[in-house]
MISETI-613472 format. One record per residue (C-alpha): residue number from 1; z, y, x. Coordinates in nm, 4 decimals, always signed. Last residue first. Layout:
% MISETI-613472
> NUM Z Y X
...
This chain:
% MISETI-613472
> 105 +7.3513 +11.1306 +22.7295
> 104 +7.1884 +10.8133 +22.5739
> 103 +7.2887 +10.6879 +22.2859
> 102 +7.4509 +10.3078 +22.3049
> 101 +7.4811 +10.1039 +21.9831
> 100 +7.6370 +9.7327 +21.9640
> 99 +7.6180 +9.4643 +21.6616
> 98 +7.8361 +9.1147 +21.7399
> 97 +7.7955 +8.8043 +21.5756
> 96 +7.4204 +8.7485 +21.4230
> 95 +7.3190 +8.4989 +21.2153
> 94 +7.3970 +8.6958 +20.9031
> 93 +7.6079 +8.9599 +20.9686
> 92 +7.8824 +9.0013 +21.2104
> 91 +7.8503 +9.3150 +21.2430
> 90 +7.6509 +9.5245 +21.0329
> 89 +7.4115 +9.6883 +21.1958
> 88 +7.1389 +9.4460 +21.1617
> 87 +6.8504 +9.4485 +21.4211
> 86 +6.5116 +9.3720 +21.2836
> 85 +6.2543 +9.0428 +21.3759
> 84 +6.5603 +8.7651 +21.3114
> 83 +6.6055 +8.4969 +21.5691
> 82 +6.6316 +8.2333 +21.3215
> 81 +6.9266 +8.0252 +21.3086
> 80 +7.1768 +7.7841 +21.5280
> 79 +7.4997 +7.8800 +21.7090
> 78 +7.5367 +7.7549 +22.0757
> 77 +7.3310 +8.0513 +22.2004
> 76 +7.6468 +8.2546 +22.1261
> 75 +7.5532 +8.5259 +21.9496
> 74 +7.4065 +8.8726 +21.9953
> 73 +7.2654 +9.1855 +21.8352
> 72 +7.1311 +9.5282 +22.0093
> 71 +7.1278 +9.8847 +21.9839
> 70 +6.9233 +10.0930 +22.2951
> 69 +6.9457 +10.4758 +22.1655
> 68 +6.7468 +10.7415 +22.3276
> 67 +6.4237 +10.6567 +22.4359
> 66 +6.2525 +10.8565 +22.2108
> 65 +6.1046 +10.5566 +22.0161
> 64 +6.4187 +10.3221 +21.9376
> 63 +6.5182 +10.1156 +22.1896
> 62 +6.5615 +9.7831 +22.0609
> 61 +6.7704 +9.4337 +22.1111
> 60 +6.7633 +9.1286 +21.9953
> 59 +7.0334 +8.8371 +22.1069
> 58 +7.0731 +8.4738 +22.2350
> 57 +7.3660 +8.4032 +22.4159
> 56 +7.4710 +8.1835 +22.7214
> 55 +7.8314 +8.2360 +22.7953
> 54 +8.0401 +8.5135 +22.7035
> 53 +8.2211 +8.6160 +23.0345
> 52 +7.9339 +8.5873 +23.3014
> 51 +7.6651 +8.6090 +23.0591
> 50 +7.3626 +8.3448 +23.0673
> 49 +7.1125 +8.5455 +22.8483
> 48 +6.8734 +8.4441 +22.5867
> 47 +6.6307 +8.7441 +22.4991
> 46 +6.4463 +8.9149 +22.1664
> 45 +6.2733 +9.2329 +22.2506
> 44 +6.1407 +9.5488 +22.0790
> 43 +6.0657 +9.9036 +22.0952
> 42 +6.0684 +10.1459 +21.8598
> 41 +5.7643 +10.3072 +21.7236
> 40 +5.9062 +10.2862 +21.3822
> 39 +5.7373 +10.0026 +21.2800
> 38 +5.8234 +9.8087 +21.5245
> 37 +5.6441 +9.7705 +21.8871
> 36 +5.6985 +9.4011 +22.0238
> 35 +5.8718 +9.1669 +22.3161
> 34 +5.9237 +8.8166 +22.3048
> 33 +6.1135 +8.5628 +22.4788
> 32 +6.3118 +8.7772 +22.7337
> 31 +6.5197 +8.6015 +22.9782
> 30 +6.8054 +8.8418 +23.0428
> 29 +7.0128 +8.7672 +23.3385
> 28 +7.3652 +8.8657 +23.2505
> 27 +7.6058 +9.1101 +23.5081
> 26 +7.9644 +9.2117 +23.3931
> 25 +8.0408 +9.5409 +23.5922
> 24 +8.3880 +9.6739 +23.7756
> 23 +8.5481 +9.9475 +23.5578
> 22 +8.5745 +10.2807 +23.7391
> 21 +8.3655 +10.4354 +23.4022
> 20 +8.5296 +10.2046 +23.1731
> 19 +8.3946 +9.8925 +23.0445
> 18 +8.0694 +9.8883 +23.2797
> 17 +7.7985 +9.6492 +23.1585
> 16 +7.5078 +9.5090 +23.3659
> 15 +7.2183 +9.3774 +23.2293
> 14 +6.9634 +9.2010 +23.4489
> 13 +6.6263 +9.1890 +23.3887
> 12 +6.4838 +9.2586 +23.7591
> 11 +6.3752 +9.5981 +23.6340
> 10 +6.7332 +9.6713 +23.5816
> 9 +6.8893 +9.7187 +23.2391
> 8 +7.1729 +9.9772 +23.2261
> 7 +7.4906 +9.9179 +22.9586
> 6 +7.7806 +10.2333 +23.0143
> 5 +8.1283 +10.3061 +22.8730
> 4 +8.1441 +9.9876 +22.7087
> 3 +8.2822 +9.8494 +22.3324
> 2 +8.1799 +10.2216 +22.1911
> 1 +8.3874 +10.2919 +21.8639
């Protein structure tokens, strides 16, 4: 199941997420803390956001090599762990609360 229609990330870091295609958009400032190459060749970044809806969060995401999948974790930034260095799919897992996969078209 796909929890939004569309997710794009502006150059100025902000995340905006569409529900529906006519849906008005949620907008979060990403701060990103770290950024990295995995293994794979995918790319890497862990982030705090202040979220309209949500709150601040912490999350991870990654876009794997070809540039077309973006999957990322989150949780509240008011719950305390480790800001694991992989994403886990299952959701919630761990420290992390929500899992979410977008493919590109």
């Amino acid at each position: 199941m796909q929890a939004y229609w569309k997710v794009v990330i502006r150059p100025d870091r902000v995340m905006q997420q569409w529900i529906r295609e006519d849906a008005p958009s949620r907008a979060a400032a990403l701060d990103i803390k770290k950024t990295w190459v995995d293994a794979e060749g995918g790319t890497c970044c862990q982030f705090l956001a202040d979220d309209k809806c949500y709150g601040q969060v912490v999350g991870m995401m990654r876009v794997d090599v070809a540039g077309q999948k973006l999957e990322y974790n989150m949780k509240s930034a008011r719950i305390s762990g480790p800001w694991p260095e992989k994403i886990d799919p299952r959701s919630p897992a761990g420290d992390w609360t929500v899992y979410l996969a977008y493919n590109r078209k």
